[in-house]
C-alpha positions in Angstrom: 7.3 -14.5 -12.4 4.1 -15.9 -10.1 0.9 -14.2 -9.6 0.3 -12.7 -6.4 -3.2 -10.9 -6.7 -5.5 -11.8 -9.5 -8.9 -9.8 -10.1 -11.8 -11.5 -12.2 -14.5 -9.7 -13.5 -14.9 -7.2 -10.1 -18.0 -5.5 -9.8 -19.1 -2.8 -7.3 -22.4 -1.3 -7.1 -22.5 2.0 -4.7 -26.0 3.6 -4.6 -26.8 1.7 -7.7 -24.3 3.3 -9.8 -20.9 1.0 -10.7 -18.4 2.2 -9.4 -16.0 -0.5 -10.5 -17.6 -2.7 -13.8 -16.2 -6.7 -14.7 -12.4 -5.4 -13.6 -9.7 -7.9 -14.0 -6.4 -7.5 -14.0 -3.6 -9.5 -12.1 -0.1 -8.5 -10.1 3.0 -10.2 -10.6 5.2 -11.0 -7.6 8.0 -8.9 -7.1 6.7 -5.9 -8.8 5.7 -2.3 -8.4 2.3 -1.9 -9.9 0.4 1.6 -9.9 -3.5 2.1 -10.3 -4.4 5.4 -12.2 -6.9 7.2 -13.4 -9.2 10.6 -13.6 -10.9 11.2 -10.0 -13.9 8.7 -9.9 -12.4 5.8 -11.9 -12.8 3.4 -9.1 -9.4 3.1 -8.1 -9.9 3.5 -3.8 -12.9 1.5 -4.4 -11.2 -1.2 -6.2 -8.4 -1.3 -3.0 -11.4 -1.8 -0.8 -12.5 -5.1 -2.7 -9.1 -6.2 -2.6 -8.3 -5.6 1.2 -11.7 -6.6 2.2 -13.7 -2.9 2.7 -16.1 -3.9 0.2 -17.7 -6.9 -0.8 -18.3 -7.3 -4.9 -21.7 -8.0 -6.2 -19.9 -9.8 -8.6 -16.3 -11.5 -9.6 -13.9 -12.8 -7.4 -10.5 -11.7 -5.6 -7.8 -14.4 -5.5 -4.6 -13.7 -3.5 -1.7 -16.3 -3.9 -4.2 -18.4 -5.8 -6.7 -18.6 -2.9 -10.0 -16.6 -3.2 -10.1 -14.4 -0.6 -13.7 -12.4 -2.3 -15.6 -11.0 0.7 -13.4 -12.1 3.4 -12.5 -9.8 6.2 -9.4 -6.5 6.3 -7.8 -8.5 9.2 -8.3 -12.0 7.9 -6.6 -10.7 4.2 -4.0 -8.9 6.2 -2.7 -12.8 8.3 -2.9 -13.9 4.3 0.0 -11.2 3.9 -2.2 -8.3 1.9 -1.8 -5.2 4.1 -2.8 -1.6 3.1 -2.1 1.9 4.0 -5.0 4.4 3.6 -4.7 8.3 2.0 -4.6 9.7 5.7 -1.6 9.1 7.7 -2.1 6.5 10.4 0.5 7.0 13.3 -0.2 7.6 17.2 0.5 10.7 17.5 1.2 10.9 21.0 3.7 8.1 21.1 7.1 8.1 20.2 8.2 7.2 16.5 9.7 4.2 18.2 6.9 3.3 20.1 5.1 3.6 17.4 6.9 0.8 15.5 6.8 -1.7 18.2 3.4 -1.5 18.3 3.0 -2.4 15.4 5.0 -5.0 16.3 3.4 -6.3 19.1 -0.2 -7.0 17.0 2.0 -9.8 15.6 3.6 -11.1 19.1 2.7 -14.5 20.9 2.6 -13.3 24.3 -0.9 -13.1 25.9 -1.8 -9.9 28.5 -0.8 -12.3 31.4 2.7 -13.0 30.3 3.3 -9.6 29.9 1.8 -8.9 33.2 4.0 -11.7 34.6 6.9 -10.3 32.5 8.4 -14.1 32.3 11.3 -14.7 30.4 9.4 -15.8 27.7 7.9 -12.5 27.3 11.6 -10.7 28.0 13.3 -13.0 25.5 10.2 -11.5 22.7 10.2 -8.2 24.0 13.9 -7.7 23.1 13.8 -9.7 19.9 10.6 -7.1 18.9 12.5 -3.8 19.9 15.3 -4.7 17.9 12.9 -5.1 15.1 11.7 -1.8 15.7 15.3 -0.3 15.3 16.2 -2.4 12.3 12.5 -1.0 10.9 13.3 2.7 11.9 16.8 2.1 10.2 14.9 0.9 6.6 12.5 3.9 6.9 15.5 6.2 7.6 13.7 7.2 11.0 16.1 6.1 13.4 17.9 9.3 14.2 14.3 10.6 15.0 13.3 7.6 17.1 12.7 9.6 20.1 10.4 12.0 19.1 6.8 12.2 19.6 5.2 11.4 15.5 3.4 14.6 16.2 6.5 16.5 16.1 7.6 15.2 13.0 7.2 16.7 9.1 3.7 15.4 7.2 6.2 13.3 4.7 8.2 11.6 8.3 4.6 11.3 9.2 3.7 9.0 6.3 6.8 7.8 5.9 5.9 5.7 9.5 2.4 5.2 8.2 4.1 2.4 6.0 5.9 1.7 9.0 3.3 0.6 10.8 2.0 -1.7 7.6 5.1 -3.1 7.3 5.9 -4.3 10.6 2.6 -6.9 9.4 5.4 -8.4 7.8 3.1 -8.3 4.4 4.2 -10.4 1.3 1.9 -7.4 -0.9 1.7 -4.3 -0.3 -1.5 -1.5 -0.8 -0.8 2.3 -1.0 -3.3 4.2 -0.8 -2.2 7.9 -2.6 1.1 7.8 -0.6 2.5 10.9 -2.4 -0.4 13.3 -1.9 0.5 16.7 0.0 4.0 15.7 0.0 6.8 18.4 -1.4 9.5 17.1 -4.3 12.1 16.1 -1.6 9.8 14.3 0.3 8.0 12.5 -2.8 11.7 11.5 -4.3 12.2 10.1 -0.7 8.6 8.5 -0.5 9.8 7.3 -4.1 13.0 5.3 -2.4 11.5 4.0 0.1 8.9 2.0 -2.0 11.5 0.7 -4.1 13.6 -0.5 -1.0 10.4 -2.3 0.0 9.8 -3.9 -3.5 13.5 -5.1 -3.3 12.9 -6.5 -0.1 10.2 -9.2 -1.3 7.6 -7.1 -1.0 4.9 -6.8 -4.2 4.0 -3.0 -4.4 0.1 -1.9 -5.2 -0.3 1.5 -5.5 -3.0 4.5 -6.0 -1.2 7.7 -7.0 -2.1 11.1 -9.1 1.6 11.7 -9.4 2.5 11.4 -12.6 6.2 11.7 -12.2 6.3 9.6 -9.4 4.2 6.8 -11.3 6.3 6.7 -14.6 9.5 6.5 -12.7 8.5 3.8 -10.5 6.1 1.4 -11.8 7.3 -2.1 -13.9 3.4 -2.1 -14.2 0.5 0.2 -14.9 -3.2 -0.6 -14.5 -5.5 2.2 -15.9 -8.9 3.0 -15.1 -11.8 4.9 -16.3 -15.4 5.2 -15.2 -14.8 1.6 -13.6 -13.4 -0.1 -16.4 -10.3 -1.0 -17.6 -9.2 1.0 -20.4 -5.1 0.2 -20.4 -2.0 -1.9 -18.8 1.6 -2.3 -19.5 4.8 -0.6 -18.6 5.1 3.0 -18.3 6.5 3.9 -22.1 3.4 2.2 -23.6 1.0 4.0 -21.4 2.1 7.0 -22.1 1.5 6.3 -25.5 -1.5 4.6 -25.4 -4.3 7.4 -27.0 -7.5 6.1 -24.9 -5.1 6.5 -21.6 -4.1 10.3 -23.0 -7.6 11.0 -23.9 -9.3 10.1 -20.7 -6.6 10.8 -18.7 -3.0 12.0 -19.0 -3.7 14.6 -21.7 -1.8 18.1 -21.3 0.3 16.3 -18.5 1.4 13.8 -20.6 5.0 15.9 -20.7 5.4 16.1 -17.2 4.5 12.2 -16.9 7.9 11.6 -19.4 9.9 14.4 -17.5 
């Protein structure tokens, strides 16, 4: 497998405390790889050094080989490193389709004036981006919905189009941001099918998440952190067995991680 995302010896300083201390770890392409650890282990912090939130006071971030340490959120997302954030991220006065081809347009060539001059440039885009938008809403399982405003729809539809909305970025990787948080078991098992459509669709999976469950039925890959460091990775069976990893973090839940 290549390496998509490498981190060397990440540092972040917040108030003069570290937050994250000398992290490295990499991502393989093609996988899904999940972040954990107790609240405070650095993991958000570390997704804002990676998409560009935060600049380390030390180490560097290298994406597809290139360092890309420091560089901007919109800059890292035309390298193909998109993230979601914990809160969903929709218009909520638009409709779920609208909402998609939105997205979809931040990535079109036309300027205001062709679209103002409606040209058949512009037409011959237009129509190519809708049916985009209907072949996204039919991944996402939306398109029976596509009509409706995204405030009408359940919190889970809600961040289901969240990731929508990153993916019409067309990103080669993949951040999520705590994508199972406040959803129900129906709507974390559909969460759960989604991600692993995207992964199968060329698309290397990053994740934050508390759920256990979720993360030991999904991940190829674990990273685990601890008061900013790095205290574990492998696959799911050896981090469940891993002692420092139940001490610090999985302890009583351990069963329900396995279950």
């Amino acid at each position: 497998m290549s390496e998509v995302l490498r981190l060397e010896g990440v540092t972040i300083q917040i108030a003069g405390l570290r937050a994250v201390d000398q992290l490295s770890f990499a991502v393989e392409a093609g996988q899904i790889v999940s972040l954990i650890g107790p609240n405070g282990a650095g993991k958000t912090t570390t997704f804002n050094a990676i998409s560009g939130y935060m600049r380390p006071a030390a180490g560097r971030v290298f994406l597809f080989g290139e360092d890309i340490t420091g560089q901007s959120p919109d800059r890292i997302a035309q390298r193909g490193l998109v993230r979601s954030f914990q809160r969903t991220s929709v218009f909520a006065g638009c409709t779920v389709f609208d909402n998609i081809l939105t997205g979809l347009h931040l990535r079109g060539s036309s300027g205001v004036l062709q679209a103002l001059l409606r040209g058949a440039g512009f037409q011959r885009e237009e129509a190519k981006l809708r049916e985009e938008a209907h072949a996204m809403l039919g991944f996402l399982g939306l398109q029976p919905r596509a009509d409706e405003l995204a405030s009408n729809l359940s919190y889970g539809d809600q961040r289901l189009l969240g990731v929508g909305l990153a993916l019409a970025a067309q990103p080669r990787v993949l951040l999520l941001d705590e994508p199972a948080a406040g959803l129900n078991p129906s709507e974390t098992e559909a969460f759960k099918q989604m991600v692993r459509r995207i992964c199968d669709s060329g698309v290397t999976v990053l994740l934050v998440e508390h759920d256990m469950h979720m993360v030991m039925s999904i991940s190829d890959h674990i990273v685990v952190l601890n008061h900013g460091k790095l205290i574990a990775t492998g696959g799911p069976k050896a981090i469940q067995q891993d002692p420092e990893v139940i001490r610090a973090y999985l302890g009583s839940g351990l069963q329900h991680a396995q279950a």
